[in-house]
DSSP file (Angstrom, degrees, kcal/mol; ACC not computed):
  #  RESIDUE AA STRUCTURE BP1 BP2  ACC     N-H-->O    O-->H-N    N-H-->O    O-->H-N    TCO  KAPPA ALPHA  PHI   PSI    X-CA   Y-CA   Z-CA
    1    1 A X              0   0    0      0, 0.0     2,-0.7     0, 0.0     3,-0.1   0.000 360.0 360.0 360.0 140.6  -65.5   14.7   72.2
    2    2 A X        -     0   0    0      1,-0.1    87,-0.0    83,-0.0    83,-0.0  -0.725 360.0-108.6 -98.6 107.6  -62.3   14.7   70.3
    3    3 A X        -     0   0    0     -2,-0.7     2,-0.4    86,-0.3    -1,-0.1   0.204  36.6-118.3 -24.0 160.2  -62.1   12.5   67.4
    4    4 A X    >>  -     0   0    0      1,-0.1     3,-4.5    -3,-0.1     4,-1.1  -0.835  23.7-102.0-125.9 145.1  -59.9    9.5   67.7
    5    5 A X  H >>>S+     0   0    0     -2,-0.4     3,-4.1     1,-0.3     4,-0.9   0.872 124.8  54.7 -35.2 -64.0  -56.5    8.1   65.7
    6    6 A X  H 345S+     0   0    0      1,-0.3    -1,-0.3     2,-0.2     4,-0.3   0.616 109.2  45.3 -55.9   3.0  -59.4    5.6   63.9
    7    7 A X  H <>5S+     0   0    0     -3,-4.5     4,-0.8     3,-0.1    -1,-0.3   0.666 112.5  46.2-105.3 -10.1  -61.3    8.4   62.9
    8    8 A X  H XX5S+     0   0    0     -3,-4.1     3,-1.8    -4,-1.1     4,-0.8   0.882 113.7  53.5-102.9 -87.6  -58.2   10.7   61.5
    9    9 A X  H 3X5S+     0   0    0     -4,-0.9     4,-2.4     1,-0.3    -3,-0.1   0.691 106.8  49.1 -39.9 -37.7  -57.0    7.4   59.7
   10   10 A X  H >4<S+     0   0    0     -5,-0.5     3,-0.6    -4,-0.3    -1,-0.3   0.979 112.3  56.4 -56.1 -52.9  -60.7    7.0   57.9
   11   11 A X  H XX S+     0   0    0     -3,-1.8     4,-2.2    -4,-0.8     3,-1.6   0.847 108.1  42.0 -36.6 -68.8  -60.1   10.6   57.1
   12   12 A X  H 3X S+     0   0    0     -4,-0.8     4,-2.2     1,-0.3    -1,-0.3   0.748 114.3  47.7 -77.3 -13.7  -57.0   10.1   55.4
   13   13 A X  H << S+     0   0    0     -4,-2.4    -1,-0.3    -3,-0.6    -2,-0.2  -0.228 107.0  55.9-117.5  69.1  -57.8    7.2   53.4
   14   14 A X  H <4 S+     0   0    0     -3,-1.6     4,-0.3    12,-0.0     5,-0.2   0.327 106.6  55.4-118.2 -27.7  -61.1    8.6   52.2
   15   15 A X  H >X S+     0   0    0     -4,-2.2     4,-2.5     2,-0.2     3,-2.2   0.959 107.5  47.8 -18.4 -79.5  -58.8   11.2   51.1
   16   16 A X  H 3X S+     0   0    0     -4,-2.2     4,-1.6     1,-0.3     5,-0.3   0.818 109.9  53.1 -35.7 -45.2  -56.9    8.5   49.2
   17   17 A X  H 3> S+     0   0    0      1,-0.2     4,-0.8     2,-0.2    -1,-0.3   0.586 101.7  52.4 -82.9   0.7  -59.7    7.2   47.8
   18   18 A X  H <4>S+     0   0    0     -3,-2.2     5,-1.0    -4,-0.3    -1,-0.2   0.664 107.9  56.9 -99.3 -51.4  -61.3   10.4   46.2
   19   19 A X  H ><5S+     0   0    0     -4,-2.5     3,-1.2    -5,-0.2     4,-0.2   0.858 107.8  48.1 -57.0 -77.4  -57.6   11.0   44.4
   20   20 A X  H 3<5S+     0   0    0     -4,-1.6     2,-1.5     1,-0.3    -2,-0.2   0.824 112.1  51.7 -28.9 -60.1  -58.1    7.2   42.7
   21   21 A X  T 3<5S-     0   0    0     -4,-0.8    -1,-0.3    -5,-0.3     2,-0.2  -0.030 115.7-120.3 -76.8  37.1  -61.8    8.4   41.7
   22   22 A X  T < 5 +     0   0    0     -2,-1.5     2,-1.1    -3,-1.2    -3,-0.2   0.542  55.1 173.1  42.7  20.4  -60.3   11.2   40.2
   23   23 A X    > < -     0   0    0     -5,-1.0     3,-2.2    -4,-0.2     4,-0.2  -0.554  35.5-155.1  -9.6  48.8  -62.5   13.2   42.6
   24   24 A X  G >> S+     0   0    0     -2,-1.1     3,-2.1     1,-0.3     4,-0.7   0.767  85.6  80.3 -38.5  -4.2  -62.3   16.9   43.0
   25   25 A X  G >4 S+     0   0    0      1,-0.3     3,-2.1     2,-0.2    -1,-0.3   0.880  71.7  82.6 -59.7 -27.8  -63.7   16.8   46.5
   26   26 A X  G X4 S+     0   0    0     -3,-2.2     3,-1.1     1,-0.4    -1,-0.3   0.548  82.7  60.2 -84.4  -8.6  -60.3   15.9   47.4
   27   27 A X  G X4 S+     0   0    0     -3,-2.1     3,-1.4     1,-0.2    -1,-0.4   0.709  89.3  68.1 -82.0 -28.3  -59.6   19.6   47.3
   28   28 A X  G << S+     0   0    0     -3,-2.1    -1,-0.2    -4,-0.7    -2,-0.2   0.613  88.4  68.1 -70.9  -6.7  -62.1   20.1   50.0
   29   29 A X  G <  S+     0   0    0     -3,-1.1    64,-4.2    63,-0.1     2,-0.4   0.433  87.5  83.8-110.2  -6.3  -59.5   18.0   52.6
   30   30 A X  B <  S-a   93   0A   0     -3,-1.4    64,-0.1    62,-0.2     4,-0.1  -0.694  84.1-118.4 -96.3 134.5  -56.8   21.0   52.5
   31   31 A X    >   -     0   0    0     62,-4.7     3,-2.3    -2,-0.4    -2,-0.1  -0.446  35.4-111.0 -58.6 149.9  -56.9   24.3   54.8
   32   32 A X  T 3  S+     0   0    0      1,-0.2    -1,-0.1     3,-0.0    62,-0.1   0.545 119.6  46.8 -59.4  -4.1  -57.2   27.3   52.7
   33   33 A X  T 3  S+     0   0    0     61,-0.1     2,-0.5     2,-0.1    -1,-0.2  -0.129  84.4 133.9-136.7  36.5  -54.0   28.3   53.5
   34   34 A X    <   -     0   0    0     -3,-2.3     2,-0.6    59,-0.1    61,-0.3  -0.692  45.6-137.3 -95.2 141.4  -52.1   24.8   53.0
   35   35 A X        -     0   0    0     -2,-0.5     2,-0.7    59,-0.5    59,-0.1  -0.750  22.3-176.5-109.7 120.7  -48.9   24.7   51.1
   36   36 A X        -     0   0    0     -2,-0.6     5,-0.4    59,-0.1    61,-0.2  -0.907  21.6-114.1-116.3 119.2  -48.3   22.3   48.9
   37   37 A X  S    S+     0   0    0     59,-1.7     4,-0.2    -2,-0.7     2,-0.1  -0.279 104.1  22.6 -82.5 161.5  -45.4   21.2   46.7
   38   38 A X  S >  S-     0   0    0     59,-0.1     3,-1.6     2,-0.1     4,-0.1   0.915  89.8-136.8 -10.1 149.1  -45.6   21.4   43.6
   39   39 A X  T 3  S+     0   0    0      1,-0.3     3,-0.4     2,-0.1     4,-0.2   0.563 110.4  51.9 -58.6 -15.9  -48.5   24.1   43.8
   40   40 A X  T 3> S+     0   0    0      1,-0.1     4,-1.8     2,-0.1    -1,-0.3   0.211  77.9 111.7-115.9   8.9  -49.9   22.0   41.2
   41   41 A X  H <> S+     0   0    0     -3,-1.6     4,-2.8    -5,-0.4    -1,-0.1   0.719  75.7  48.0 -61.4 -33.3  -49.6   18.6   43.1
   42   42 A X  H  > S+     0   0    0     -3,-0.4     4,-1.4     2,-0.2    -1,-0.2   0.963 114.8  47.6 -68.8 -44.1  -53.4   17.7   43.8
   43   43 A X  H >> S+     0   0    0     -4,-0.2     4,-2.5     1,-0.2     3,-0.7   0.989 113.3  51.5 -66.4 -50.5  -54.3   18.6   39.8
   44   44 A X  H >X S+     0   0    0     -4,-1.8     4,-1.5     1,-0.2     3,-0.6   0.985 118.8  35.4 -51.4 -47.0  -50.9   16.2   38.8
   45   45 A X  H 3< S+     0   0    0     -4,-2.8     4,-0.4     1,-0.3     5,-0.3   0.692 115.7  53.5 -93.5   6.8  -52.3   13.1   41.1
   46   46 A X  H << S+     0   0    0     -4,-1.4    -1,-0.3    -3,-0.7    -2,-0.2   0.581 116.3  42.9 -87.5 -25.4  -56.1   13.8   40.2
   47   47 A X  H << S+     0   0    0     -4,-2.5    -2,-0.2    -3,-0.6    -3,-0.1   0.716  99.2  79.1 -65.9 -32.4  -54.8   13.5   36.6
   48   48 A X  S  < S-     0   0    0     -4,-1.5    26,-0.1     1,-0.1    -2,-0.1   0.884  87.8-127.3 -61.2 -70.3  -52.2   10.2   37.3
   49   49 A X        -     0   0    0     -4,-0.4    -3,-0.1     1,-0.1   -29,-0.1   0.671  32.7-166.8 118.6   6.1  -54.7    7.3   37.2
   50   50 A X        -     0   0    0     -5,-0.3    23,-0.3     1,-0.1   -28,-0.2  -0.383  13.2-167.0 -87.5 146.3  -53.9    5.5   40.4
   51   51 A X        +     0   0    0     21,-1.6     2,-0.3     1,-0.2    22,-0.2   0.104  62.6   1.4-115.1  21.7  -55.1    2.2   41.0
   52   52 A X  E     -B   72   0B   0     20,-1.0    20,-2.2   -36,-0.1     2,-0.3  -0.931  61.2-132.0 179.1 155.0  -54.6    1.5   44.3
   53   53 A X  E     -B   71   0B   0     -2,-0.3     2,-0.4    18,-0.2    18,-0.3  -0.989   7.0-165.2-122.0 141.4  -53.2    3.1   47.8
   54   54 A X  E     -B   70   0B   0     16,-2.4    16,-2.3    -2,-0.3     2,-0.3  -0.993  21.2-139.0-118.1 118.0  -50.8    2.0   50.6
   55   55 A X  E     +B   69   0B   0     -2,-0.4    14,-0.2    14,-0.2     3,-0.1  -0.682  33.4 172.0 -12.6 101.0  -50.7    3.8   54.1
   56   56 A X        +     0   0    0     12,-3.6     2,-0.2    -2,-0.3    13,-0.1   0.657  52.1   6.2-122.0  -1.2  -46.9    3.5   54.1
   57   57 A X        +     0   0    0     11,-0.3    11,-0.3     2,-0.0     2,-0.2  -0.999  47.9 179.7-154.6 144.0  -46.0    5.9   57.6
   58   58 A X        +     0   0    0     -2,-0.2     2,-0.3     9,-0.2     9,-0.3  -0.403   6.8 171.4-166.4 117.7  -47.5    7.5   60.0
   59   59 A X  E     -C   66   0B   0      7,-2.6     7,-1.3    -2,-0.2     2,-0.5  -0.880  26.7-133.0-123.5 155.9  -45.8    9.8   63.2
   60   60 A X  E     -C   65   0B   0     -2,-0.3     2,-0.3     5,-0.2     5,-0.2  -0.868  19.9-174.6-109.1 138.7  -47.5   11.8   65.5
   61   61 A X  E >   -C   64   0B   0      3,-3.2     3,-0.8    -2,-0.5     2,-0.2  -0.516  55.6 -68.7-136.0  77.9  -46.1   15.2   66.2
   62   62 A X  T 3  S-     0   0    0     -2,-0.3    -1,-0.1     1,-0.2     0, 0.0  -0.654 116.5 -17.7  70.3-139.1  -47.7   17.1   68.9
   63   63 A X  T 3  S+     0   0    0     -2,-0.2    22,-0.5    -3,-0.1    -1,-0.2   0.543 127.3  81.5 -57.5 -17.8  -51.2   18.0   67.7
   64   64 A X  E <   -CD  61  84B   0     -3,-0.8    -3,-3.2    20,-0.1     2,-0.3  -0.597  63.9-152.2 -93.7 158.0  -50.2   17.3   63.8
   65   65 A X  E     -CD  60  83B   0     18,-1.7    18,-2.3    -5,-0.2     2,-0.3  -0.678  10.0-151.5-123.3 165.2  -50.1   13.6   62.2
   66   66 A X  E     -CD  59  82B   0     -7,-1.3    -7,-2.6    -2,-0.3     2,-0.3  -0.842  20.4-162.9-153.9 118.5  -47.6   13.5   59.3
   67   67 A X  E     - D   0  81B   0     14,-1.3    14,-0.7    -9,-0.3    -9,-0.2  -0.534  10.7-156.7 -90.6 137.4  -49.1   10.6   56.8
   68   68 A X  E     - D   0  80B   0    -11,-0.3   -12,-3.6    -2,-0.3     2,-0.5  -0.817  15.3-176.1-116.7 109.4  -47.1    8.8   54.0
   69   69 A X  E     -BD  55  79B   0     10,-3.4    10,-4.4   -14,-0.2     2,-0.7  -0.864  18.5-144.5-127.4 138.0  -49.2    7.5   51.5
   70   70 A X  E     -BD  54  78B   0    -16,-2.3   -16,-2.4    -2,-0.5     8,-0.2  -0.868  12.9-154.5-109.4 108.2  -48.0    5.6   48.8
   71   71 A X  E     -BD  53  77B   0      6,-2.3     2,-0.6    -2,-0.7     6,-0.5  -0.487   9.2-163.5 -66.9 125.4  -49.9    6.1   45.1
   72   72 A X  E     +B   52   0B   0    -20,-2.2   -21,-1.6     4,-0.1   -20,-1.0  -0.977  33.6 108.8-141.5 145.3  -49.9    3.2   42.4
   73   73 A X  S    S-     0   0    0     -2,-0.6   -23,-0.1   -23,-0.3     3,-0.1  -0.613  98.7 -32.9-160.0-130.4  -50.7    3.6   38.7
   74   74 A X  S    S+     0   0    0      1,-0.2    31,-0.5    -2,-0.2    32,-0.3   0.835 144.4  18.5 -85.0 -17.9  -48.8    3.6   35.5
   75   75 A X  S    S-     0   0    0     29,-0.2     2,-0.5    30,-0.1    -1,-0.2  -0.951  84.3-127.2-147.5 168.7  -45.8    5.3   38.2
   76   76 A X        -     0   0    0     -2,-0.2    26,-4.9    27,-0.2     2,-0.3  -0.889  25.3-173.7-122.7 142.1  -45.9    5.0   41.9
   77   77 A X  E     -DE  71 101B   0     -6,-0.5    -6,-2.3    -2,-0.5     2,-0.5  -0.982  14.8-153.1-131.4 142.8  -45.7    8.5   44.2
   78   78 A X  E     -D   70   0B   0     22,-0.9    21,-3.9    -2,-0.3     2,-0.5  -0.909  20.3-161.2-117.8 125.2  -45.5    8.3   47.8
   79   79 A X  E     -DE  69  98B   0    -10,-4.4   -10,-3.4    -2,-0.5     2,-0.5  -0.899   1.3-157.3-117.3 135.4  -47.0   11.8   49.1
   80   80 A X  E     +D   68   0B   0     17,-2.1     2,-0.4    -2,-0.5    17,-0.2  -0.787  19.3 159.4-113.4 147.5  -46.4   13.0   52.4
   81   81 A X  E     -D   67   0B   0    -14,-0.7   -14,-1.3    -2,-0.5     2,-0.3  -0.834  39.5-110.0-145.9-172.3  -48.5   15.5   54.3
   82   82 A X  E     -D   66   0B   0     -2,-0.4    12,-0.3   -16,-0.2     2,-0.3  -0.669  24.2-166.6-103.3 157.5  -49.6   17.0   57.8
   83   83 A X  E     +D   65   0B   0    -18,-2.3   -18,-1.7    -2,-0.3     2,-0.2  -0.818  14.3 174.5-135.3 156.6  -53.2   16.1   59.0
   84   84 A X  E     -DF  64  92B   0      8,-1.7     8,-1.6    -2,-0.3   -20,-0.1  -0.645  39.5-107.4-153.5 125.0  -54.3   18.6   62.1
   85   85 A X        -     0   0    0    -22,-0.5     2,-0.2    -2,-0.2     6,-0.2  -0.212  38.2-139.9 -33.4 120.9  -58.0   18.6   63.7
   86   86 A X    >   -     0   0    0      4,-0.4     3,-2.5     1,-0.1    -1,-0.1  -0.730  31.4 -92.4 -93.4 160.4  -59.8   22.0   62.4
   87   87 A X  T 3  S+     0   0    0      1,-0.3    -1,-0.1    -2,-0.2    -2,-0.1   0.458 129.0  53.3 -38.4 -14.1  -62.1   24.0   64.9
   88   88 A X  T 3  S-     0   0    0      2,-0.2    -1,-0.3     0, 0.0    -2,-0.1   0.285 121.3-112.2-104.0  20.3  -65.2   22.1   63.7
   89   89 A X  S <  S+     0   0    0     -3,-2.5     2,-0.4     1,-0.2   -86,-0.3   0.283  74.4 130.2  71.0  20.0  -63.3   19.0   64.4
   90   90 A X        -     0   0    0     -6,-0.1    -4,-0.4    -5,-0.1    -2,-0.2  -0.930  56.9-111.3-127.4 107.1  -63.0   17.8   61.1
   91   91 A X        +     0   0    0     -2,-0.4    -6,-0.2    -6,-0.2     2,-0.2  -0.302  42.0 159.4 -63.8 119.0  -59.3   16.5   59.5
   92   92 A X  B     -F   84   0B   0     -8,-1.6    -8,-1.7    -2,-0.2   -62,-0.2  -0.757  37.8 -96.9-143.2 176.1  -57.6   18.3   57.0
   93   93 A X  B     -a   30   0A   0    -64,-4.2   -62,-4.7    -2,-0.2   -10,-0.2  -0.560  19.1-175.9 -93.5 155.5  -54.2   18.9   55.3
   94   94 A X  S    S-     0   0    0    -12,-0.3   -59,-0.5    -2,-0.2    -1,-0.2   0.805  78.9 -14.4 -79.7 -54.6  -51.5   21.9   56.1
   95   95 A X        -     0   0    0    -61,-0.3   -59,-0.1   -13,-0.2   -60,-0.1  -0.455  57.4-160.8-167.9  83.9  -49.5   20.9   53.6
   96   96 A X        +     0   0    0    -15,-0.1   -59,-1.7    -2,-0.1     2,-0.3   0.244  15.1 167.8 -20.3 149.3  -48.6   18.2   51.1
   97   97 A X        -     0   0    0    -17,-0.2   -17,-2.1   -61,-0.2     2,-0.5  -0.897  42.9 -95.0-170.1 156.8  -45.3   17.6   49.2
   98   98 A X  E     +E   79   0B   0     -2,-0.3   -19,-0.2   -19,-0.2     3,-0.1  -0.697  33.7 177.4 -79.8 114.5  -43.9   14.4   47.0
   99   99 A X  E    S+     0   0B   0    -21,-3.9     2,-0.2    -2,-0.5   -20,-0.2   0.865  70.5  18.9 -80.8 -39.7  -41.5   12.0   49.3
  100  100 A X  E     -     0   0B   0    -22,-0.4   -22,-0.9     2,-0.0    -1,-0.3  -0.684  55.4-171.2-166.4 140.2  -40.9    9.4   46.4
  101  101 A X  E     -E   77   0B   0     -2,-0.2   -24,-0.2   -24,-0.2     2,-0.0  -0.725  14.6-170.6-129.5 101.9  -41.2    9.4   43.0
  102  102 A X        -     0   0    0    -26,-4.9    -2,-0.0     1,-0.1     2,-0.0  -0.289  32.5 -80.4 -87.7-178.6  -40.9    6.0   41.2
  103  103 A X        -     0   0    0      1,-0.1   -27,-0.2   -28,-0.1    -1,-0.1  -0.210  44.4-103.4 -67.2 136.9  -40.6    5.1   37.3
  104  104 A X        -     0   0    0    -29,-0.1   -29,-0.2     1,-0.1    -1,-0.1  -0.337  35.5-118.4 -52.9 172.0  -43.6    4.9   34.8
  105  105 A X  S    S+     0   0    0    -31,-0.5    -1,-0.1     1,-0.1   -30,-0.1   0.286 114.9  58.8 -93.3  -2.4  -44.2    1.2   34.3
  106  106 A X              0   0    0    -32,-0.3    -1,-0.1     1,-0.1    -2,-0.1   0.554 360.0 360.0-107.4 -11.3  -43.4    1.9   30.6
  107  107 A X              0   0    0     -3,-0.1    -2,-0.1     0, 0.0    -1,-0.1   0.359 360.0 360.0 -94.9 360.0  -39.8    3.3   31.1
């Protein structure tokens, strides 16, 4: 049986919630061969601090989900990525990139 939109969405915000808990695991939610902008993007928002997440998009595009998920800490980043079902049925990212970048709360 093929997982279902409510099971892809749990997916992505258990994702979210392992970046707030500063979580390496969160690494575990990308294909090995997923591209992400900056290369260095998961270590910058596993470093950040965020205290909270917003779902802020979501389209479906053939077999890939395209997620926008909106970050808040001391600055708020909306990151957008690709979700696709792997052969073990299990949802992970292609590829990540920064949509948004807002102001520190201190600037």
């Amino acid at each position: 049986m093929t997982p279902g939109p409510s099971e892809l969405e749990a997916a992505v915000r258990e994702h979210a919630c392992r970046l707030l808990a500063r979580d390496s695991a969160a690494r575990e939610d990308f294909t090995p061969e997923a591209e992400i902008q900056p290369p260095d993007l998961l270590d910058q928002l596993l470093r950040e601090g965020f205290h909270q997440f917003e779902l802020v998009a979501h389209a479906r595009i053939g077999a890939h989900h395209v997620f926008k998920t909106k970050y808040v800490g001391a600055r708020t980043v909306v990151v957008q990525a690709r979700w696709a079902q792997a052969p073990d049925g299990r949802w992970r990212m292609l590829d990540a990139e920064v949509a948004r970048l807002g102001p520190r709360e201190d600037a």
